[in-house]
MIKELO-469815 format. One line per 4 residues: number of its first residue (from 1); their letters; for each residue x, y, z of N, C-alpha, C. Coordinates in steps of 0.2 Angstrom, whole numbers. Example, Ala and Ser with C-alpha at 12.3 -4.5 7.8 and 13.67 -1.06 7.14 Angstrom:
% MIKELO-469815
1 = as = 66:-28:39:62:-22:39:66:-16:39 | 64:-11:35:68:-5:36:64:0:39
% end
This chain:
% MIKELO-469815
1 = xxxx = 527:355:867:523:353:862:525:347:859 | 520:343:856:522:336:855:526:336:848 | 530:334:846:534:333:841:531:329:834 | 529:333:829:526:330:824:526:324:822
5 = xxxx = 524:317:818:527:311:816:533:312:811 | 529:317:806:533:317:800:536:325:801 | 543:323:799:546:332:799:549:333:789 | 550:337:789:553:339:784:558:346:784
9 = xxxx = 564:344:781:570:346:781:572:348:774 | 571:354:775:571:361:769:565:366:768 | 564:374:770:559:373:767:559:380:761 | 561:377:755:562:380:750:556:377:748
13 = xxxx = 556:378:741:546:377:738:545:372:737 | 552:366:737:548:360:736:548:355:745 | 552:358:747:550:357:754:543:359:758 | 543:365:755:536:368:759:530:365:754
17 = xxxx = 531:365:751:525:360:746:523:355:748 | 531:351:751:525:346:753:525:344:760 | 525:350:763:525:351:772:518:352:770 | 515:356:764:506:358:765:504:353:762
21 = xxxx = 508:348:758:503:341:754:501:338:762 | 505:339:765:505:331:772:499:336:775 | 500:341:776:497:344:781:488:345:777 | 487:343:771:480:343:768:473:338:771
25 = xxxx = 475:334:776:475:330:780:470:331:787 | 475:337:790:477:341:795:480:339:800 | 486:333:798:491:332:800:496:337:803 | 498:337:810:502:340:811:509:337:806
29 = xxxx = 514:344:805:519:345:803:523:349:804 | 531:346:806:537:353:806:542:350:802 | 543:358:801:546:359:793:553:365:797 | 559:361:794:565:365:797:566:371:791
33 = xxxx = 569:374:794:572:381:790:578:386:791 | 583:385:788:592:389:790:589:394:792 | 585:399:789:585:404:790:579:408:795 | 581:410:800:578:413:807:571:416:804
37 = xxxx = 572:423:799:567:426:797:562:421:794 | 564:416:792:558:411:786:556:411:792 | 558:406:797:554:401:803:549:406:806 | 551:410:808:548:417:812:540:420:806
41 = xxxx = 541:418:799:537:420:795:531:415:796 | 536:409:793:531:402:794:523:403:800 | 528:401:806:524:402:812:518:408:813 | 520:414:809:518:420:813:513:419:805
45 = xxxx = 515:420:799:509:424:794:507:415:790 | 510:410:790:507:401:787:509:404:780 | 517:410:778:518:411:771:525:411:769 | 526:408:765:532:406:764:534:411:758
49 = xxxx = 535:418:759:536:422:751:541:423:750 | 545:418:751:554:420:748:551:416:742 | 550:406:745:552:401:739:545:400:738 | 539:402:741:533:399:737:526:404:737
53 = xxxx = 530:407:739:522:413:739:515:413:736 | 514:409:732:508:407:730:503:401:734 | 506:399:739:502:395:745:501:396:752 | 498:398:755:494:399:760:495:392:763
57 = xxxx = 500:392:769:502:386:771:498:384:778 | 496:377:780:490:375:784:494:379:793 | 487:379:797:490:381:802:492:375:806 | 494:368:804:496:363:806:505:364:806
61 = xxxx = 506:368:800:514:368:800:516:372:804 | 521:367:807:525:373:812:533:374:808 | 537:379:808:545:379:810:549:381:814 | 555:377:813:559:378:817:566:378:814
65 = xxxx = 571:380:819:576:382:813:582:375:821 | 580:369:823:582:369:829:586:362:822 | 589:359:822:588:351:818:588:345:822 | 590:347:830:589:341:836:582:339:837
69 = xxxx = 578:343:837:570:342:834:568:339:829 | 569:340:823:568:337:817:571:328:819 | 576:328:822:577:319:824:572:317:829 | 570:321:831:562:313:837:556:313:830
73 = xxxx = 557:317:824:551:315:820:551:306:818 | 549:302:817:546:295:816:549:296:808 | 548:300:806:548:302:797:552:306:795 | 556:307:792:559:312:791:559:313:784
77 = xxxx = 558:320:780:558:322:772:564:325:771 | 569:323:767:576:328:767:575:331:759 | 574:337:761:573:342:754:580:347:753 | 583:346:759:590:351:756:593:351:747
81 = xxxx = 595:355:747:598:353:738:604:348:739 | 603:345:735:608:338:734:615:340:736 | 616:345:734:624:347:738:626:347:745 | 622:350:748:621:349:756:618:344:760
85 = xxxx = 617:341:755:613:334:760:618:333:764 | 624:329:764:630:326:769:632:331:774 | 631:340:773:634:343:777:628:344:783 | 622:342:780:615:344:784:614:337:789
89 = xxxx = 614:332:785:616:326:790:621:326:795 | 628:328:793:633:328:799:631:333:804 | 626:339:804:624:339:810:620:337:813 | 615:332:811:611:329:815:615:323:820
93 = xxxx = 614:324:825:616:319:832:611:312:831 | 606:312:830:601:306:829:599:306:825 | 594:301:822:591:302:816:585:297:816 | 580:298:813:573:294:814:573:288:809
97 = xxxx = 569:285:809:567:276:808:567:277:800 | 564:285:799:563:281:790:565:290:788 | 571:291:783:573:295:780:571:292:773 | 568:299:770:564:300:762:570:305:758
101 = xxxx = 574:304:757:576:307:753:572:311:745 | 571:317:746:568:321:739:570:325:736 | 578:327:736:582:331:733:586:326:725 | 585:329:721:589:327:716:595:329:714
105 = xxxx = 600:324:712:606:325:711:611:321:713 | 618:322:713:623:317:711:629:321:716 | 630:319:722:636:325:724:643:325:722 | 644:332:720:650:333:714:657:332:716
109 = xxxx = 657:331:723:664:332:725:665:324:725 | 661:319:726:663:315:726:660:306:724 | 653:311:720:652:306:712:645:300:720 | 645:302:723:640:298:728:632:299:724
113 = xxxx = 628:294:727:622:294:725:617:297:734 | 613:300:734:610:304:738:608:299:744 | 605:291:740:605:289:745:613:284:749 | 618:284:745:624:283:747:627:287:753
117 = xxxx = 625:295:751:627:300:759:622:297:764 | 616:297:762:613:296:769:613:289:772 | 615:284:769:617:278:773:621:277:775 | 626:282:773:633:281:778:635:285:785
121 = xxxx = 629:293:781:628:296:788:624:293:795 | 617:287:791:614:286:795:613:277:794 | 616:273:798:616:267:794:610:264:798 | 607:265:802:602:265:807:595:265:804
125 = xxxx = 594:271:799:589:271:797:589:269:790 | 580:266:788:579:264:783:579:271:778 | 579:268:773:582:276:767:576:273:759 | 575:280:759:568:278:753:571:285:750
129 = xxxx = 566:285:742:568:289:739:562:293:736 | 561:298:736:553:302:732:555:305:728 | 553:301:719:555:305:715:550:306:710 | 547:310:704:545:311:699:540:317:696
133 = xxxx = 537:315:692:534:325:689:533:328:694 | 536:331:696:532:336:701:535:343:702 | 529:350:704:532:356:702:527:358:708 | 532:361:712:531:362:720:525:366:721
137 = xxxx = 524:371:715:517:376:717:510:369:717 | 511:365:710:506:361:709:504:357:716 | 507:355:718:509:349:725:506:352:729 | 508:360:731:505:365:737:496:366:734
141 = xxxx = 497:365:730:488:367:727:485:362:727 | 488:356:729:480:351:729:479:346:723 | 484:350:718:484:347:712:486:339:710 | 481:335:705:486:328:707:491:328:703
145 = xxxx = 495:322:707:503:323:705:503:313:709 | 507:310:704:510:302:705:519:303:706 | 520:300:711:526:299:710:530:295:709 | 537:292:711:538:285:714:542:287:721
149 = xxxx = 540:279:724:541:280:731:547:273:732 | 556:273:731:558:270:730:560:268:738 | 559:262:740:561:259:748:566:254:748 | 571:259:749:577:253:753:574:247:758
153 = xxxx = 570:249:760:566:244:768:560:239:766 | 561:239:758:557:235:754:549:237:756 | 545:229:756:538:234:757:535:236:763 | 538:232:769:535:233:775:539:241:775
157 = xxxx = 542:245:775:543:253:773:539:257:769 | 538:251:763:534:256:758:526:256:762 | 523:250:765:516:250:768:515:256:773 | 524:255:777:522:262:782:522:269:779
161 = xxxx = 527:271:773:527:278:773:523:280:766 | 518:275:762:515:275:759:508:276:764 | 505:275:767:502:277:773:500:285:775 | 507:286:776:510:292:780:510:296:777
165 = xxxx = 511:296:768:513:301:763:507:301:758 | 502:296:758:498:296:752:492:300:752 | 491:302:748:483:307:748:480:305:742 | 474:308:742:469:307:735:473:309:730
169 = xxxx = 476:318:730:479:320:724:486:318:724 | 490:314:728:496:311:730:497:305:729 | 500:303:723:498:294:724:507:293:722 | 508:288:726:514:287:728:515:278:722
173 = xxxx = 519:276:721:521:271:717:525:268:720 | 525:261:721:531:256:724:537:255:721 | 544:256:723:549:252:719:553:251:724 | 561:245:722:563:244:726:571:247:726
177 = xxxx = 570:251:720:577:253:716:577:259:717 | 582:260:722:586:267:723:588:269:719 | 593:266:716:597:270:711:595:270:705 | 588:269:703:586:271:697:582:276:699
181 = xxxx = 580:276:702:574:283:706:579:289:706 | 583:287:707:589:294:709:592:298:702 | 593:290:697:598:291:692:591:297:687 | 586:294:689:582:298:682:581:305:685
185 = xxxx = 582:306:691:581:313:695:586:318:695 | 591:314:695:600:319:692:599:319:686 | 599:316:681:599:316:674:595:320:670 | 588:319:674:584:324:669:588:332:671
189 = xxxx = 588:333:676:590:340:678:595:343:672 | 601:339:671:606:341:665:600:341:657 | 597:336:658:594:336:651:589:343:650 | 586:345:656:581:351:655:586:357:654
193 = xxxx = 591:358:655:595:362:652:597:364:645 | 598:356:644:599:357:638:591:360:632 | 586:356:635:580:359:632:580:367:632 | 580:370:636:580:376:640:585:378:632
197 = xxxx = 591:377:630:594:378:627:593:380:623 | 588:374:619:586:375:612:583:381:612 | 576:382:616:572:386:618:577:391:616 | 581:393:620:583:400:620:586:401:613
201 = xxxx = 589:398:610:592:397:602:586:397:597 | 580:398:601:575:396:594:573:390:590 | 577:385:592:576:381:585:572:375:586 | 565:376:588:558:374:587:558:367:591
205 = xxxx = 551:367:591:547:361:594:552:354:592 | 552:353:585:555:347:585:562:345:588 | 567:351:587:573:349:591:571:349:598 | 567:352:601:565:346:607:566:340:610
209 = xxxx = 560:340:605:558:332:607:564:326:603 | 568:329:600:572:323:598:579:324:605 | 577:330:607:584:331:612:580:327:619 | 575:327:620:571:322:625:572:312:624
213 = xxxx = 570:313:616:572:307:615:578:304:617 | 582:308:614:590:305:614:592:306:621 | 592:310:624:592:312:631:590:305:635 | 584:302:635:581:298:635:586:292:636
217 = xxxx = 586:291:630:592:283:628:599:284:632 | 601:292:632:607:292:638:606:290:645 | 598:294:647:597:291:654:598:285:654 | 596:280:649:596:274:650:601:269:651
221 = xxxx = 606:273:646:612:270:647:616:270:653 | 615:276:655:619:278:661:617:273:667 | 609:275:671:607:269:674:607:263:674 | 607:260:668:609:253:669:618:251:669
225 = xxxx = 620:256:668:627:254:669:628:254:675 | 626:257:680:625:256:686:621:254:692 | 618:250:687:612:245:689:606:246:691 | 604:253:688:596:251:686:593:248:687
229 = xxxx = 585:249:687:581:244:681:579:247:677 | 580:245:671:575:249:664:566:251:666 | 565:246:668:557:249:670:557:256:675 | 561:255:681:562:258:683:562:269:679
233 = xxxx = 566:267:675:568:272:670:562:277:666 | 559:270:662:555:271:661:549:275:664 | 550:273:671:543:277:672:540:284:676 | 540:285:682:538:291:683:544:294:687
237 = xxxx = 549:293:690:553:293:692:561:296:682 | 559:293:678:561:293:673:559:296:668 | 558:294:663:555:297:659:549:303:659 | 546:300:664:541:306:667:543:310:669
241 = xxxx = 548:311:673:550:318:676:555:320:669 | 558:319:666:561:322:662:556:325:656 | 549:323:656:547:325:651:543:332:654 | 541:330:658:538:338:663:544:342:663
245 = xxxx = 550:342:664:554:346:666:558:348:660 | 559:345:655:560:348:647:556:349:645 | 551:352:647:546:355:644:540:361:646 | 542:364:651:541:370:656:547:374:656
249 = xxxx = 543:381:659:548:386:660:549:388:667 | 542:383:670:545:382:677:547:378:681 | 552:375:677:558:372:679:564:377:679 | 566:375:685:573:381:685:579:379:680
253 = xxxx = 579:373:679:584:370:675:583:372:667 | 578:372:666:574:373:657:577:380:656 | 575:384:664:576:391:662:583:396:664 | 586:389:668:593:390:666:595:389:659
257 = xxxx = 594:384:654:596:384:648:595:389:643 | 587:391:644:586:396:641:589:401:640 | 592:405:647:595:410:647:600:407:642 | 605:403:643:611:402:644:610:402:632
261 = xxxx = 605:399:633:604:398:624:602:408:623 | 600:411:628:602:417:624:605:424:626 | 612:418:627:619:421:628:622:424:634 | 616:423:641:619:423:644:625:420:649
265 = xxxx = 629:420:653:633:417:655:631:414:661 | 634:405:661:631:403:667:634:404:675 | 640:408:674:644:411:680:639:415:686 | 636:422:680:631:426:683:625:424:683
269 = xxxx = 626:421:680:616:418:680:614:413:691 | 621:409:690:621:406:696:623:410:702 | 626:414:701:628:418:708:620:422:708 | 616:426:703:610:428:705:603:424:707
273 = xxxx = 605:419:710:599:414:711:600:412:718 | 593:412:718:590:411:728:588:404:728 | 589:400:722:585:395:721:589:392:717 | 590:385:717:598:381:716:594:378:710
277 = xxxx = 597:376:704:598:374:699:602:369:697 | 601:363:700:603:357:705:606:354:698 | 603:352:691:607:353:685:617:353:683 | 617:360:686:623:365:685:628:360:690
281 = xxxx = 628:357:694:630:356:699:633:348:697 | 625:345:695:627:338:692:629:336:688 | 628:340:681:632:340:672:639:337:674 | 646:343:677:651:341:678:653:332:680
285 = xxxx = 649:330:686:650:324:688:649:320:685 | 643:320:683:637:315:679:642:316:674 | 645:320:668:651:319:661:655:314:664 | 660:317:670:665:311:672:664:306:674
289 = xxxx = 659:304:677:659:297:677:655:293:672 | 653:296:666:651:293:659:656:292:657 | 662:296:660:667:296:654:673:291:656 | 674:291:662:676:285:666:675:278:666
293 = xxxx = 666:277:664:665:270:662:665:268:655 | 664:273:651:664:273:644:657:274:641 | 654:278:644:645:277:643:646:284:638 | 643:284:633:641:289:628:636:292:629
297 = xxxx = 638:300:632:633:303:633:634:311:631 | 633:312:624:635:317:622:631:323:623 | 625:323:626:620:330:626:624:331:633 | 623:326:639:626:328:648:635:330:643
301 = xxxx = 638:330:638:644:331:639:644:338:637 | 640:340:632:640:346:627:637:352:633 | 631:349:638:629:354:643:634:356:650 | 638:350:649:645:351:653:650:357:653
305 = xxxx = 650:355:643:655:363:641:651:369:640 | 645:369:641:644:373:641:641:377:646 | 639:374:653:643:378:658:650:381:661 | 651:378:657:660:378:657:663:384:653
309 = xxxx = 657:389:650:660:395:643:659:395:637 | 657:386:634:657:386:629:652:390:625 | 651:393:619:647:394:614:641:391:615 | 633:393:614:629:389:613:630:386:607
313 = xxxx = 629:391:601:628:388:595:632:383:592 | 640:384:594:645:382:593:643:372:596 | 640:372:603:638:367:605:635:362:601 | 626:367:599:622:364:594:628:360:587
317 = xxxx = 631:363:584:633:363:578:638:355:580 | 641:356:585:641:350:585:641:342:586 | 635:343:591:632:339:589:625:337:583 | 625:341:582:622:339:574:626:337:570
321 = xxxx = 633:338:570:639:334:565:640:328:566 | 637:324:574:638:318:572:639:311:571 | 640:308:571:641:302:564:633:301:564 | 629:298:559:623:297:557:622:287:561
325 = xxxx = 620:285:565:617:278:566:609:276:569 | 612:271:570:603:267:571:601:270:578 | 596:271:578:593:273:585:593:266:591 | 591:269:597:593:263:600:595:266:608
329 = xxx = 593:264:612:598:266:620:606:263:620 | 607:259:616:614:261:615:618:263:610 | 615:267:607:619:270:601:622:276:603
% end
């Protein structure tokens, strides 16, 4: 059988979602899978009911659990959790023309940017980034959804895999800035926890939206300190995805904090999950290398310690004690 153009690699819900966005088309598509049973499911029932059970996925989708296969694809989508991307790469022996990075996150052990593993694993191929509001059941239904489509390969890359990825209900956005696509995609994650928090503590609508805003002015801070673009931040990759994901309980992140604001611990919360809370993982790194350049980011610090054991309320209180100034992305 002939080898799909475009493959994608992960197929948890936001993989599988948008192995069915391509496939709405009737695009063939192969979607990799670790696990034997999923792949064997895939092919036999078109249902993925571990990570997405609500979508009846096209008979165009095929899986396979092989990863030599997923490299003759022309396109490759990397959905693994940001933790494992470098380990999922080092097994591939080849690698295709144009890798899309879609995992959000910042890897812990060594402060790398998603698209920094895959340029070192693959310096051959051009390297984009697909980041913004998006909530993988929505995407699997048809529903519209804009994202941004950041291209290392500039636009002759964005012309080809804006092509290849866009749909009616799918509309992709040009940029040419990786590392702001990426920064707004690890950052919201620690920020929706802290949402998740408040939630869990009760303490209303308003302390939301000012933990969005300030949350906000730290993304800001953090991204341009390592060279951003402020638009960039701004937009659907940035703001926008922080503001969908601070503000749903079907964010995993939101509903990490929530538990966590009503007292559970995040020890056992994370060993009980089938489904990564990509968050939890970045907070630690994302504190230390704010704290390393001097960037002030007391909510990513506070949701640090409080992965770490801290008190919820103990947290709150503290940051509510601090010093009163002007608003501002640098304050």
């Amino acid at each position: 059988m002939k080898t799909p153009e475009i493959g994608v690699v992960g197929a948890g819900a936001w993989g599988t979602a948008l192995a069915q966005m391509i496939a709405s088309d009737g695009r063939d598509v192969l979607i990799w899978a670790h696990e034997p049973a999923l792949v064997e499911e895939i092919n036999r029932s078109h249902t993925n009911s571990l990570y997405l059970p609500s979508a009846r996925l096209a008979q165009t989708i095929r899986a396979t659990s092989d990863l030599g296969e997923m490299a003759q694809c022309a396109i490759l989508l990397l959905v693994t959790p940001a933790q494992f991307l470098a380990e999922t790469l080092s097994r591939m022996s080849a690698f295709p023309r144009d890798l899309v990075l879609c995992a959000k996150g910042i890897e812990a052990k060594t402060g790398r940017m998603m698209h920094e593993v895959a340029s070192q694993a693959a310096p051959a191929s051009q390297i984009a980034v697909l980041s913004g509001p998006t909530f993988a059941h929505e995407v699997a239904a048809g529903m519209p959804t804009a994202i941004t489509l950041a291209c290392g390969g500039g636009e002759e890359q964005w012309q080809r895999l804006s092509s290849a990825l866009g749909r009616p209900s799918f509309r992709p956005y040009y940029s040419d800035d990786l590392t702001g696509a990426e920064i707004g995609g690890a950052v919201k994650n620690v920020l929706a926890i802290a949402c998740g928090v408040v939630d869990g503590l009760g303490l209303g609508q308003n302390a939301r939206a000012a933990l969005i805003a300030r949350g906000y002015a730290e993304m800001q801070r953090f991204g341009e300190a390592l060279g951003a673009d402020r638009q960039t931040l701004s937009g659907l990759c940035g703001l926008g995805d922080l503001v969908l994901t601070c503000s749903s309980t079907s964010s995993r992140n939101f509903s990490l904090g929530e538990a966590l604001g009503k007292g559970a611990k995040a020890s056992e919360l994370m060993a009980n999950r089938h489904t990564v809370a990509e968050g939890a993982f970045t907070a630690p790194v994302l504190a230390e290398m704010a704290a390393s350049r001097g960037i002030s980011m007391p909510i990513v610090d506070a949701v640090n310690r409080l992965l770490d054991g801290a008190d919820a309320r103990d947290i709150v209180t503290g940051l509510l004690a601090r010093p009163l100034k002007a608003e501002g992305p640098s304050a």
